[in-house]
Legacy VTK file of the C-alpha trace (Angstrom):
# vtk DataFile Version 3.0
C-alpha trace
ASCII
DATASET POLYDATA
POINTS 123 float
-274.468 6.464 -3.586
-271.607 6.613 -1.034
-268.526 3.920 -1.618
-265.917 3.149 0.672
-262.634 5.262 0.153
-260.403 2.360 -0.420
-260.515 -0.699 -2.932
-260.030 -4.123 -2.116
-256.332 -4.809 -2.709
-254.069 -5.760 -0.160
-253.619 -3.263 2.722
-252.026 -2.655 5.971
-254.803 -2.532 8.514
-252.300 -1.191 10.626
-251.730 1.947 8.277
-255.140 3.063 8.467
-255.429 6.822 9.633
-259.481 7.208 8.654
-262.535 5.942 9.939
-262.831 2.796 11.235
-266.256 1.215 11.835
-266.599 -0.975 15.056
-269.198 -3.949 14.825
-268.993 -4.915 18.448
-270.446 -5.626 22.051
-270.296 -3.034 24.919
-268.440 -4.065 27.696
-269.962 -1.768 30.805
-266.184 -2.515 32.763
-264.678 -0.756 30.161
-261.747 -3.567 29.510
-263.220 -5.127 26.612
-266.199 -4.560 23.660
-266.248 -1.502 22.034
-264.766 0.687 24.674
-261.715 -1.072 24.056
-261.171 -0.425 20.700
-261.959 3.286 20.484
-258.973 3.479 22.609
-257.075 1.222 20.272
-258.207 3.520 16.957
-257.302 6.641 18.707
-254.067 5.460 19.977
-253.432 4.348 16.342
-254.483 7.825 14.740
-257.351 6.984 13.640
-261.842 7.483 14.203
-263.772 4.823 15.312
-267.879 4.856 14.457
-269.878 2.493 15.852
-272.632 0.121 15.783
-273.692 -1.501 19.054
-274.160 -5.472 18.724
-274.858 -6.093 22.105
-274.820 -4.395 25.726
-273.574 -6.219 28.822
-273.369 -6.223 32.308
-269.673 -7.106 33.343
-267.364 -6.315 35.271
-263.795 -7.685 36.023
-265.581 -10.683 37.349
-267.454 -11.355 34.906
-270.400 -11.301 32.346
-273.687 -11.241 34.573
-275.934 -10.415 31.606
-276.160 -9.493 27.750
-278.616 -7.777 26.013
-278.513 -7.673 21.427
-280.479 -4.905 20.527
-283.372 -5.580 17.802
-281.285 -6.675 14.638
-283.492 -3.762 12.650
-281.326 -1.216 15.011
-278.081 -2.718 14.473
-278.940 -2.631 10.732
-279.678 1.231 10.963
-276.620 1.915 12.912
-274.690 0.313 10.172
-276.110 2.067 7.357
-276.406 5.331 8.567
-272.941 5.336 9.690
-271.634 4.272 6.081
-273.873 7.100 4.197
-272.115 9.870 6.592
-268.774 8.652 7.686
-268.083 6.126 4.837
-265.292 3.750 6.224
-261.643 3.066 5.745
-261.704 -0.678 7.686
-264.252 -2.620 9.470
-263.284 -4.039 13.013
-265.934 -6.776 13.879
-265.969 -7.767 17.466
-268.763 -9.440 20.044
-271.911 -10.925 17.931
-274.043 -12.027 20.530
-276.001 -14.246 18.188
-277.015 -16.338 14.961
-279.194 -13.310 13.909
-276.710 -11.097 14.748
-274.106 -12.873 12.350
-276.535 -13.129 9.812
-277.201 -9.510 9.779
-273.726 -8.600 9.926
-272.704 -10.656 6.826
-275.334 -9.495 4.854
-274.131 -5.294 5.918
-270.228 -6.608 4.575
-271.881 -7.895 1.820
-274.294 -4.554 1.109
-271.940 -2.381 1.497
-268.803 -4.427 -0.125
-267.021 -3.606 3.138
-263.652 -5.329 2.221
-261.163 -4.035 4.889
-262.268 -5.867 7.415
-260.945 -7.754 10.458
-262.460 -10.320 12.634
-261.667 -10.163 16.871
-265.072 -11.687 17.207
-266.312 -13.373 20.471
-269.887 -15.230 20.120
-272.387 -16.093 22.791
LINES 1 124
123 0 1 2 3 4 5 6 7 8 9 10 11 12 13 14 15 16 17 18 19 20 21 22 23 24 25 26 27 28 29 30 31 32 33 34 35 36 37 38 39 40 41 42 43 44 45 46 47 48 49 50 51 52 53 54 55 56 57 58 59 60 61 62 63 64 65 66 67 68 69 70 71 72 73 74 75 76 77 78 79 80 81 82 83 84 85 86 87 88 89 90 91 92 93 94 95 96 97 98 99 100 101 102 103 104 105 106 107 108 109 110 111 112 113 114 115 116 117 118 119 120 121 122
């Protein structure tokens, strides 16, 4: 059984120099989504992991298209993540759906993710 390296009292997110797992979309123009926030985490000292919510096809003109991958997939991403590279926060970004949300809720829950912080953008 693999816990998260920090407890649930009060903490900076700010301070955190470990592993940060992004929930989030993937913005192909690079600006936004996921992309975005590995720079963010590295810039900040810390890893980002990853688990893909949905991909799209945007540029700086716009969203033209989005794509969720099956919610099974995101699922796996999520767990297989936290049994390797356990956590120190949770960024949540892009949920392209209800069943997206739903399946994201029930990972925090799972996994008593308690770090976490919301940016999130829903279709």
């Amino acid at each position: 059984e693999n816990s998260p390296r920090w407890t649930c009292d009060s903490k900076d997110i700010m301070a955190i120099k470990g592993n940060v797992l992004v929930i989030a979309g993937s913005d192909s123009g690079g600006g936004a989504g996921i992309q975005a926030d590995i720079k963010a985490m590295q810039a900040l000292g810390a890893f980002a992991t990853t688990a893909v919510t949905a991909l799209t096809a945007q540029n700086t003109l716009g969203v033209h298209d989005i794509h969720a991958p099956p919610i099974e997939f995101l699922v796996k991403q999520i767990d297989v993540i936290v049994n390797d590279l356990p956590p120190d926060a949770v960024k949540i970004g892009m949920l392209a759906n209800a069943a997206t949300v739903r399946a994201v809720v029930a990972a925090i829950a799972r996994h008593g993710f308690c770090g976490v912080v919301g940016g999130t953008a829903t279709r």
